[in-house]
C-alpha positions as a Markdown table, in Angstrom:
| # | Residue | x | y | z |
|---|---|---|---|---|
| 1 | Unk | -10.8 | 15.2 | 4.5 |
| 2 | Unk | -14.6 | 16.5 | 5.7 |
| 3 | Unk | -16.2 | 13.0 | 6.1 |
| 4 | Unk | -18.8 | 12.9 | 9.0 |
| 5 | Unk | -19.5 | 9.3 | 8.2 |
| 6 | Unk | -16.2 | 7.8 | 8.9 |
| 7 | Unk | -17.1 | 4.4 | 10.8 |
| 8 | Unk | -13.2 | 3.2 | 11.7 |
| 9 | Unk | -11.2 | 5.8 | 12.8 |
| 10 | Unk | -7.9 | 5.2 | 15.1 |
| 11 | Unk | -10.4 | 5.8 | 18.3 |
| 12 | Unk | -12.8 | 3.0 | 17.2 |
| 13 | Unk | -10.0 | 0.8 | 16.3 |
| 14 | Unk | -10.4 | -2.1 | 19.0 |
| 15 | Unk | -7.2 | -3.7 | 20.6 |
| 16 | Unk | -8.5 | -7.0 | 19.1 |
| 17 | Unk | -8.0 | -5.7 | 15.6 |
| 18 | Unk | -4.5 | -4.1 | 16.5 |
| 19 | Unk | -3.6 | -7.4 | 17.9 |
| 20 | Unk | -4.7 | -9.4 | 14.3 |
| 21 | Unk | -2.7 | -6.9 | 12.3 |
| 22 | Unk | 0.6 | -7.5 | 14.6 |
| 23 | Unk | 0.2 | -11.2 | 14.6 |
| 24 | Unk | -1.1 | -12.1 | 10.8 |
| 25 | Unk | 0.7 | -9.0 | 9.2 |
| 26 | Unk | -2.9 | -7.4 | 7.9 |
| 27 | Unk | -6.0 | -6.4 | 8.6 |
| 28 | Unk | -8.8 | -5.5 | 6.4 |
| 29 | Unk | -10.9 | -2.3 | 8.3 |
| 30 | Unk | -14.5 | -1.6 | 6.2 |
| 31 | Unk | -15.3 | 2.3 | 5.4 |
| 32 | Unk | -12.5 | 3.9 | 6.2 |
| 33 | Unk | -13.5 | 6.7 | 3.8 |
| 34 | Unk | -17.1 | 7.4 | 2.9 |
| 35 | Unk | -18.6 | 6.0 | -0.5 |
| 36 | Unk | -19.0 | 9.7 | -1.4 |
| 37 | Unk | -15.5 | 10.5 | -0.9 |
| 38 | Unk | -14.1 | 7.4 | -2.7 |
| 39 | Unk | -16.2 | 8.1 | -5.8 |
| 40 | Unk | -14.6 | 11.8 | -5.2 |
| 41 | Unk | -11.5 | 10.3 | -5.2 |
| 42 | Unk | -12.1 | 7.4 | -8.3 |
| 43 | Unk | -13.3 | 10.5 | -10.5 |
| 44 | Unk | -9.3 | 12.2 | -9.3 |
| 45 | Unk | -7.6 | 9.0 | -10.0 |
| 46 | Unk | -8.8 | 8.7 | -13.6 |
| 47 | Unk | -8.0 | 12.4 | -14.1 |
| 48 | Unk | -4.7 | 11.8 | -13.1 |
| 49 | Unk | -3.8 | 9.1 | -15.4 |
| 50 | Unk | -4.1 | 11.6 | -18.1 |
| 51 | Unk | -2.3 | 14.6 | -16.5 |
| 52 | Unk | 0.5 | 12.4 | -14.8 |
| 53 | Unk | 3.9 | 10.4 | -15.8 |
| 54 | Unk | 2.9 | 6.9 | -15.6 |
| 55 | Unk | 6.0 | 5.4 | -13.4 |
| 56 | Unk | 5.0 | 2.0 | -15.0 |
| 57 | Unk | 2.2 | 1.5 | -18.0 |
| 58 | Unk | 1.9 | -2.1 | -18.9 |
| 59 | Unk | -0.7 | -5.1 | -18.6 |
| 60 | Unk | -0.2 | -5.9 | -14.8 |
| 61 | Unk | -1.2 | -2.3 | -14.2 |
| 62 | Unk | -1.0 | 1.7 | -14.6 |
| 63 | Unk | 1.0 | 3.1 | -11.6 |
| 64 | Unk | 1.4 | 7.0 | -10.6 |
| 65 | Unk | 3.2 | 7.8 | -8.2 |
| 66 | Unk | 3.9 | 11.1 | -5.6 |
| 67 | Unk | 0.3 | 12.2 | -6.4 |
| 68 | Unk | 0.3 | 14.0 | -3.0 |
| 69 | Unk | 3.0 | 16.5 | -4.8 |
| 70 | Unk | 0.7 | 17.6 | -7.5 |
| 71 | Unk | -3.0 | 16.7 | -7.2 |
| 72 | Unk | -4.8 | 18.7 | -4.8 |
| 73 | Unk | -7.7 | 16.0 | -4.3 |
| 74 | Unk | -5.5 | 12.5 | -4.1 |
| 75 | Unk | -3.2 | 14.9 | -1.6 |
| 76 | Unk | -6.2 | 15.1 | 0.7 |
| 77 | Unk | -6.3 | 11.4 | 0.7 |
| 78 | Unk | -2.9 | 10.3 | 1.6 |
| 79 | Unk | -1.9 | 13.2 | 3.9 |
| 80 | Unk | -5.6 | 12.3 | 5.5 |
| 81 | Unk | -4.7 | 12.6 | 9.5 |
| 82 | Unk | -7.2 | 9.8 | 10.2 |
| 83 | Unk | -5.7 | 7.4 | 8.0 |
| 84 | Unk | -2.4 | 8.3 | 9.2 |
| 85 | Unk | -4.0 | 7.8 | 13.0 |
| 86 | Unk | -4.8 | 4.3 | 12.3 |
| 87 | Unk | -1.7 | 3.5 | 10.8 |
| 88 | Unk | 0.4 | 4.6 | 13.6 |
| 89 | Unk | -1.9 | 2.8 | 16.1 |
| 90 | Unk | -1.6 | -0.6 | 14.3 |
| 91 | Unk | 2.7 | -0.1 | 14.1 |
| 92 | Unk | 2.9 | 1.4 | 17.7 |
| 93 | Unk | 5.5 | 4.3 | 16.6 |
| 94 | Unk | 5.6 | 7.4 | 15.1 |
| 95 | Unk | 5.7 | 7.3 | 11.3 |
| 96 | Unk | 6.1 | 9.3 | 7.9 |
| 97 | Unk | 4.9 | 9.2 | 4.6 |
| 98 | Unk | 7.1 | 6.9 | 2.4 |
| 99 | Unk | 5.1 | 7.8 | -0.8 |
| 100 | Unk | 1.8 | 7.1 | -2.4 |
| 101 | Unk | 0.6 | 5.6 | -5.8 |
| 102 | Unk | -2.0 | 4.8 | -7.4 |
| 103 | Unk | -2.4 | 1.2 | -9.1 |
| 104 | Unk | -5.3 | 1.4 | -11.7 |
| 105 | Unk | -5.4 | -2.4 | -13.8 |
| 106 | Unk | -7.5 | -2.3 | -16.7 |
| 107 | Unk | -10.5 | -4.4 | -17.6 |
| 108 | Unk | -9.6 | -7.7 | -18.8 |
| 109 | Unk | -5.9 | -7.2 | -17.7 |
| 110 | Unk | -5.6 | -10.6 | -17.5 |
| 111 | Unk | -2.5 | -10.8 | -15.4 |
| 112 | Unk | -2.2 | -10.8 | -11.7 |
| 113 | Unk | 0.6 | -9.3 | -9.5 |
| 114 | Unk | 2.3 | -12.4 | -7.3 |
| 115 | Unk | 3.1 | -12.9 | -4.3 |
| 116 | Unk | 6.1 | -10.4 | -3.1 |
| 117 | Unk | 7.1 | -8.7 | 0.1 |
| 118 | Unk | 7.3 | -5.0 | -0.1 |
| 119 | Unk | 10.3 | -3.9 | 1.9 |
| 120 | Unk | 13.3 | -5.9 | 0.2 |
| 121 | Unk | 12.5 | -3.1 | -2.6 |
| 122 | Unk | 12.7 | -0.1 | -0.5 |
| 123 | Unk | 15.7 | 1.6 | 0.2 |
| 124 | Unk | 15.5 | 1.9 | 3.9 |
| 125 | Unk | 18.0 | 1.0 | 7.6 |
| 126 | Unk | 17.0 | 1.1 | 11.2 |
| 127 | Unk | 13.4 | 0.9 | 10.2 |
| 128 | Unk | 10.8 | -0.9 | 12.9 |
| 129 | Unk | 7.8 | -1.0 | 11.0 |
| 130 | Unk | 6.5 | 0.0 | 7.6 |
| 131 | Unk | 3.1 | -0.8 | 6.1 |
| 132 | Unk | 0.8 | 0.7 | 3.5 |
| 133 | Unk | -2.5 | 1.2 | 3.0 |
| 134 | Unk | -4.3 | 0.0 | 0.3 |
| 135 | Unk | -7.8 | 2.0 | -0.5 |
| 136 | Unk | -10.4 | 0.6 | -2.5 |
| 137 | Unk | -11.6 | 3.5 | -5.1 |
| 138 | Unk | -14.3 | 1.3 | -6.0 |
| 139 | Unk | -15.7 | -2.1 | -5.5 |
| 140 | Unk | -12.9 | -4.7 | -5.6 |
| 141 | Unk | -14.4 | -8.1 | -5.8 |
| 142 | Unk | -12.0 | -11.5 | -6.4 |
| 143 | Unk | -12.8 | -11.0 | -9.7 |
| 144 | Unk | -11.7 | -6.8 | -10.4 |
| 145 | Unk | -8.0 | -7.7 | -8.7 |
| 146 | Unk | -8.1 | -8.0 | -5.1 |
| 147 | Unk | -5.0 | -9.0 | -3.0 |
| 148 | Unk | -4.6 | -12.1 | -0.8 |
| 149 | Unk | -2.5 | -12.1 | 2.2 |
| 150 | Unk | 0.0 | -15.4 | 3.8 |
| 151 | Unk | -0.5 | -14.3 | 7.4 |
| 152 | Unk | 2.3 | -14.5 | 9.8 |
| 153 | Unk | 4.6 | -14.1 | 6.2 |
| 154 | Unk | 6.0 | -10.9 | 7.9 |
| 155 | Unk | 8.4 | -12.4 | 9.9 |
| 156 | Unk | 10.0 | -13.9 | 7.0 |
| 157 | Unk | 13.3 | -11.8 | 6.5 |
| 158 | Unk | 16.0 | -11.8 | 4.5 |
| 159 | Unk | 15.0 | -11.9 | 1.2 |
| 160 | Unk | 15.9 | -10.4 | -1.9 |
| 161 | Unk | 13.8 | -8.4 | -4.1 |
| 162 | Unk | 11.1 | -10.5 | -5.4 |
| 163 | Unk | 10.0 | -10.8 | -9.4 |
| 164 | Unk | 6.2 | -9.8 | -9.7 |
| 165 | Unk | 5.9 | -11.1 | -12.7 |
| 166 | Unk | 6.8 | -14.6 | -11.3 |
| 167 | Unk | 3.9 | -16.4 | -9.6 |
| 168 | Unk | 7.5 | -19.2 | -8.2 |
| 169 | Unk | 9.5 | -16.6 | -7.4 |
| 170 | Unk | 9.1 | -16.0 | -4.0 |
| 171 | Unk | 8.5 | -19.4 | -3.2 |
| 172 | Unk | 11.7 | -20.7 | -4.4 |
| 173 | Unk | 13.2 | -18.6 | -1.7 |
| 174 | Unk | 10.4 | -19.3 | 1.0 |
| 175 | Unk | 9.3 | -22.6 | -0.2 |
| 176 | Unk | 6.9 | -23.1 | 3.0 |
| 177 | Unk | 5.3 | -20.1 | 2.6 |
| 178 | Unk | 3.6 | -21.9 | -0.6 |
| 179 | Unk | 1.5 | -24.5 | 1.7 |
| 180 | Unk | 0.7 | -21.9 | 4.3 |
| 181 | Unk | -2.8 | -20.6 | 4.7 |
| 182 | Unk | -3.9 | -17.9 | 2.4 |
| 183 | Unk | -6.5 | -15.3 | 3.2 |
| 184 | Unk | -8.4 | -12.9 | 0.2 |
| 185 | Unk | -9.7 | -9.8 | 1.0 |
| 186 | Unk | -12.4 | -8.9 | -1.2 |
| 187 | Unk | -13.5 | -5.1 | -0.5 |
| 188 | Unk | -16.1 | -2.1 | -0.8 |
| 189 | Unk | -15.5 | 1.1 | -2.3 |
| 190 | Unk | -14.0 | 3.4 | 0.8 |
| 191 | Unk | -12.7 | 0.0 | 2.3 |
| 192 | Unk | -8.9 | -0.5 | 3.5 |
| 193 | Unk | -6.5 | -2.9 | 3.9 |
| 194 | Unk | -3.3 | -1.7 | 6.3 |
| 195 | Unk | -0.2 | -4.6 | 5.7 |
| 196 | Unk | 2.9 | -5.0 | 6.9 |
| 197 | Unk | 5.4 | -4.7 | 4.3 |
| 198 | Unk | 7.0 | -7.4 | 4.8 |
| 199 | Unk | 3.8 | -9.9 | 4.6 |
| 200 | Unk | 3.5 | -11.4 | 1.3 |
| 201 | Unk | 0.6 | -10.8 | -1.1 |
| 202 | Unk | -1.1 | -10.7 | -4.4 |
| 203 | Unk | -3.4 | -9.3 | -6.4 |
| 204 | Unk | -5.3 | -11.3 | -8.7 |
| 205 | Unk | -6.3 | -10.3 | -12.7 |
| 206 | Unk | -8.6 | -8.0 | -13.5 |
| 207 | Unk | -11.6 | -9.9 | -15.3 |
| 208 | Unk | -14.5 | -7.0 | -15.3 |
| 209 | Unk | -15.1 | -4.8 | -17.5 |
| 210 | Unk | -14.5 | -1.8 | -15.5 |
| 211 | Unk | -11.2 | -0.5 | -13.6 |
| 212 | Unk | -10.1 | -1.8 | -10.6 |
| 213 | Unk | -8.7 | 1.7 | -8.7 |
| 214 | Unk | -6.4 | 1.2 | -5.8 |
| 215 | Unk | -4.7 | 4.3 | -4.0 |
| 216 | Unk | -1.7 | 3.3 | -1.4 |
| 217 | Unk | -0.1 | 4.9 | 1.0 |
| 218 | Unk | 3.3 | 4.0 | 1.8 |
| 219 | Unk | 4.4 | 4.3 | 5.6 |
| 220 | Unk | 7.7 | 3.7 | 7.4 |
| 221 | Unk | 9.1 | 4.3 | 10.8 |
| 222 | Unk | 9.8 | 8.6 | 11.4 |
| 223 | Unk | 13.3 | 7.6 | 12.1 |
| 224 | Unk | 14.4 | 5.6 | 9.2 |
| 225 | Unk | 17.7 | 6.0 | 7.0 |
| 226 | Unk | 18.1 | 6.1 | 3.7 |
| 227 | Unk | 20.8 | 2.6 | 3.0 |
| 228 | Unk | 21.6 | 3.5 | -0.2 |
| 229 | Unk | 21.3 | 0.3 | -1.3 |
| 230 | Unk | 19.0 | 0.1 | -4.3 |
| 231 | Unk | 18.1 | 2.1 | -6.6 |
| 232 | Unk | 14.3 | 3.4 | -6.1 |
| 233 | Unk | 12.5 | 6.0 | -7.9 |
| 234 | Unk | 11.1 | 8.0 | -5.3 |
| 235 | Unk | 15.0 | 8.7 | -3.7 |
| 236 | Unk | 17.1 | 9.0 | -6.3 |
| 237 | Unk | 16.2 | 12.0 | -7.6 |
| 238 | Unk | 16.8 | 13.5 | -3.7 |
| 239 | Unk | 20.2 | 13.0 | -3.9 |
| 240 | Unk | 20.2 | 11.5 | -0.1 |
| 241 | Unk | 23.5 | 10.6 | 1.9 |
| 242 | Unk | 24.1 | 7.0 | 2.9 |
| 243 | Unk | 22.7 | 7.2 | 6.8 |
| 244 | Unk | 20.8 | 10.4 | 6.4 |
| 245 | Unk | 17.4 | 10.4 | 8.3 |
| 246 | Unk | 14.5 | 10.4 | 5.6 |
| 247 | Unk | 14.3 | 14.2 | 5.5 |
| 248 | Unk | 10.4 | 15.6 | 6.4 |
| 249 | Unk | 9.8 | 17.5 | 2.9 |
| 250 | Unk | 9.6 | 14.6 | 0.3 |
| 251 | Unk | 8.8 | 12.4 | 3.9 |
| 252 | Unk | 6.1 | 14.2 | 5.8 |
| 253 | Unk | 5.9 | 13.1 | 9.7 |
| 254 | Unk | 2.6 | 12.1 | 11.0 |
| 255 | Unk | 1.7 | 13.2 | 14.3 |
């Protein structure tokens, strides 16, 4: 991605803020991309909603998925070697590319997304770390559907799938979790926020009048299996073997 204005990188990463993300499970880094190349990337994004399969179209939100596979521009962004740098400097092991999406909630949505872990969903053994990066596309105040973290939520384990649609659901399994401190992380367009997948977050309703555009990237540890377990979009059509090592086609390694 040409950018000569990146201001966080992996090399200006401090230990400090690698040491917040391994203890609260997040960390929000500011201009991660330039302004100019997340307005680049917002104008892609709304391209794509009309030349892609929505994997899920509803109130809550628009999600594409695998844009990497067939958009030359959003394929920039989440093969980006800096991005992937700074992910694999805040997990502390190699990692691949689990998959992207893009999460686009419309004005007035009206509905949040509640609290839920990411990894009881993902159909993955022997993994150490996973995380994904969540990239503004444009200005997301409290207000446009920005996400709120439970710090230290992370090393909660164990638990099933969780209902999005439920704001109780994954406090009736972690009932603790509801009186511990929440943090929101309003952000800039070209601003980031690398979490844990197993810290639990939201993201609240969208009450502007214009798009909130979100564009993840989905890492997990280079040596993780594929369980089997659940059924997920983005492996069943692979046809993978209980066991087998996420293969480095549809899973890129990042060096």
């Amino acid at each position: 991605m040409s950018d000569t204005s990146l201001r966080t990188t992996a090399a200006t990463l401090g230990d400090d803020v690698v040491a917040a993300y391994r203890r609260d499970g997040f960390v929000h880094l500011p201009g991660v991309i330039s302004p100019q190349n997340a307005e680049r990337f917002r104008q892609a994004a709304l391209a794509a909603q009309h030349t892609t399969t929505a994997l899920h179209d509803g109130r809550m939100y628009t999600q594409l998925v695998q844009l990497w596979e067939h958009d030359e521009t959003l394929r920039e962004l989440t093969l980006d070697a800096s991005l992937a740098g700074i992910a694999a400097r805040l997990a502390g092991i190699p990692l691949r590319l689990w998959h992207d999406q893009l999460l686009i909630k419309a004005p007035h949505n009206g509905v949040a997304t509640e609290f839920h872990q990411d990894q009881p969903g993902w159909p993955h053994t022997n993994v150490r770390h996973a995380m994904t990066a969540w990239i503004a596309l444009v200005d997301v105040p409290v207000e446009r559907g920005c996400m709120t973290f439970i710090p230290g939520s992370q090393h909660r384990r164990g638990l099933r799938v969780q209902d999005l649609t439920d704001s109780a659901d994954l406090f009736s399994l972690a009932p603790d979790l509801a009186w511990q401190q929440r943090v929101t992380a309003p952000l800039r367009a070209g601003d980031c926020t690398f979490h844990d997948s197993f810290v639990a977050h939201t993201a609240s309703p969208n009450l502007t009048d214009e798009p909130r555009i979100a564009h993840l990237i989905h890492y997990v540890d280079a040596a993780a299996t594929y369980s089997g377990e659940l059924a997920h979009p983005i492996t069943e059509p692979l046809g993978l073997a209980v066991g087998q090592t996420l293969p480095d086609g549809p899973f890129p390694r990042f060096n």
